[in-house]
N, C-alpha and C positions, 0 to 999 in steps of 0.2 A: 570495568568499562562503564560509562557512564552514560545512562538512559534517559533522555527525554521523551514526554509523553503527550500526544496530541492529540485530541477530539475533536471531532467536527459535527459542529451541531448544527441545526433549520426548524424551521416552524413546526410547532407539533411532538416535538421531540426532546425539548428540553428537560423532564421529567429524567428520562431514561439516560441523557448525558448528565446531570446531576448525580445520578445515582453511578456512575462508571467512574466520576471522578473522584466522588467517596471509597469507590473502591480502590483504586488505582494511589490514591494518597495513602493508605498504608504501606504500599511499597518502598515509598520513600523517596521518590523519582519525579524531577522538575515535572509541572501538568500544565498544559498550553489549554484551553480550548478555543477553537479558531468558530466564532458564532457569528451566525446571518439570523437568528432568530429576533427582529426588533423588539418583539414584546417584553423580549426577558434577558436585559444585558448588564449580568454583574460586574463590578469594577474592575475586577482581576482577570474577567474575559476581554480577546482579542474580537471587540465586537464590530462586524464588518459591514452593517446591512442586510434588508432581504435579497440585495440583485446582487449579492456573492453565490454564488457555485459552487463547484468543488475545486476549476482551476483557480478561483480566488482565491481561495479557501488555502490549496496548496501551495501556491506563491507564498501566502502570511506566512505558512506552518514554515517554511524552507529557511525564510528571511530568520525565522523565531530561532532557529535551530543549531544549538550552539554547544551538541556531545558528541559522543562514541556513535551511539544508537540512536535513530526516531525510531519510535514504535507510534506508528497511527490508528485509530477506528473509528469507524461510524458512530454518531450518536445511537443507529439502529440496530446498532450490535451488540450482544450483549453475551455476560459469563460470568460464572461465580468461579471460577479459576484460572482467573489473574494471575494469580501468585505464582502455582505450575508452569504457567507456560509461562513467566517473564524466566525462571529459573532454568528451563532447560532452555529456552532461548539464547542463555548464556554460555550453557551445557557445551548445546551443539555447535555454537561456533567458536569452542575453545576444540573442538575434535575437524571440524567441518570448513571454518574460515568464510560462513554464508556473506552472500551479498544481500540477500533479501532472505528473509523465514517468517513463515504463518502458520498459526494453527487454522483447519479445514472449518469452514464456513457452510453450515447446512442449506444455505440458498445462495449459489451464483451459476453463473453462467458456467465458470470454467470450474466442472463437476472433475474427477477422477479423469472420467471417459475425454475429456477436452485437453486437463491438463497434466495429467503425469505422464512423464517419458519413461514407457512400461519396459525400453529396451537397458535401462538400467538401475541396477541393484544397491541400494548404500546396507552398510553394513547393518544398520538399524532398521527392522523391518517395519515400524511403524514411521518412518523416514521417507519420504519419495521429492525424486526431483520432479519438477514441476517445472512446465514456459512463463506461466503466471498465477500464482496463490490469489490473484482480483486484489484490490485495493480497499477491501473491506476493511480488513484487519491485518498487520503486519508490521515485521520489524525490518526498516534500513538500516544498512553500513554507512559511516557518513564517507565513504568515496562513492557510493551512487549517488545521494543529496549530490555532492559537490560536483561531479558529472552532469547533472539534471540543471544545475544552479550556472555551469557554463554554458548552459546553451542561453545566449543572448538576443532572446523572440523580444518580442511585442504582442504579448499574450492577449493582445483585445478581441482577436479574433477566435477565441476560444473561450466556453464561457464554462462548458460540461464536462470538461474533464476525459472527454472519451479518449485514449490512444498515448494518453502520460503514462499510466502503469505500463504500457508496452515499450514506451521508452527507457522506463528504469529497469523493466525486469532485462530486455536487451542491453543496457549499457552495465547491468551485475556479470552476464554473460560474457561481455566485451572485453570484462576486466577479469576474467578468468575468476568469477566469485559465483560457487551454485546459489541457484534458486530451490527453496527448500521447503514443503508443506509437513507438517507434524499431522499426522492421523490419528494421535493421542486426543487428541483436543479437537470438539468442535464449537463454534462459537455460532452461538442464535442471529439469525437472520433473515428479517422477513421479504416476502415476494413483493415485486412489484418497484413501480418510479414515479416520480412525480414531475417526471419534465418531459421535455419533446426529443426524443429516440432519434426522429429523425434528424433533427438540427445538429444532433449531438455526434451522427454517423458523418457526415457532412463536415462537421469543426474535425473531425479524426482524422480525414482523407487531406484535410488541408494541412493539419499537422504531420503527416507521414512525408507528406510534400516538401517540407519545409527540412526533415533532417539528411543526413550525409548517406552518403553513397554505405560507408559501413554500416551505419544504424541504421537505415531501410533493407539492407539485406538480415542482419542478426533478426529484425521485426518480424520479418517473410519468414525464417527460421521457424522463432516463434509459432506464425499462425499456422503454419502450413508442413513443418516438416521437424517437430519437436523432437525425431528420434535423433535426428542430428546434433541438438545442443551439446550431447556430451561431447562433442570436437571442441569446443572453445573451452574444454574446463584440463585438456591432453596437456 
């Protein structure tokens, strides 16, 4: 299956996605980086400005995206075992059939305690299904891209990205494809944001508004009643 690989970089950060890309080019695997960094925009980067986001940011990556697999991450994320997790990432979904899979991320919101659905078992005990692995770091199917890619918005009113990962992790769901964290692997990542939390809760609420009768329910699933997801996977 055929992997393409995407960075997203911003001010400040460029050092650290240089170095992910060096990594990541030994794999062997097409390498996008989608940059808002003005200071520092090499020729072969998808350089987009500083007043790109994440939703700009993920728009470019989507429009870029042309394999099997995106694998996405932060410029702020980082790993010295790339190699491991692109390999079982392949592992698990020649066993598993994921729609999305991450390896576990030391700092986000959706800790163990938020997001693994503890009422079920995969046979791999370092395996758990998950509502959302965050959007840190992770691998899509490209039928969630292509799901995410029919929805036909007017994306200006979204600038933060907040309530996209909920979209996709709900429409891997929707298509009977698990959501999958690797506990084998965790990937460094630091605390903290650099933009307005609240503006970004606000662009969420509008975006939840905006999707279908099905996809606001699987969403609700999601936030509120994750023991349930294993119905959509029966």
């Amino acid at each position: 299956m055929k992997i393409e690989s995407f960075i997203f970089n911003w001010p400040g950060h460029s050092h650290l996605c240089c170095e992910t890309e060096q990594q990541l080019q030994v794999l062997g695997n097409k390498i996008h980086v989608i940059n808002s960094d003005p200071g520092y925009q090499p020729k072969h980067w998808v350089n987009l400005g500083n007043e790109a986001y994440f939703t700009q940011q993920w728009l470019a990556a989507c429009e870029q995206f042309d394999g099997d697999i995106m694998f996405h991450v932060q410029a702020d994320a980082t790993s010295t075992q790339w190699q491991e997790i692109f390999q079982e990432a392949l592992q698990d979904y020649q066993k598993y059939q994921w729609g999305i899979y991450a390896p576990n991320v030391d700092y986000t919101w959706y800790d163990p305690s938020r997001a693994d659905v503890a009422n079920v078992k995969l046979p791999d005990s370092h395996l758990k299904l998950v509502n959302n692995p965050d959007c840190t770091v992770w691998f899509l199917h490209k039928d969630i891209i292509n799901a995410f890619k029919s929805l036909a918005w007017d994306w200006s009113f979204n600038k933060f990205g907040w309530g996209v990962d909920l979209i996709l992790c709900a429409s891997s769901y929707l298509q009977k494809r698990p959501v999958i964290r690797n506990y084998k692997y965790t990937v460094a990542h630091p605390q903290g944001t650099g933009y307005n939390s609240q503006q970004a809760e606000l662009e969420m609420i509008e975006l939840y508004n905006k999707c279908s009768p099905e996809l606001q329910q699987a969403i609700g699933i999601l936030r509120n009643h994750r023991e349930h997801l294993w119905n959509y996977l029966k």
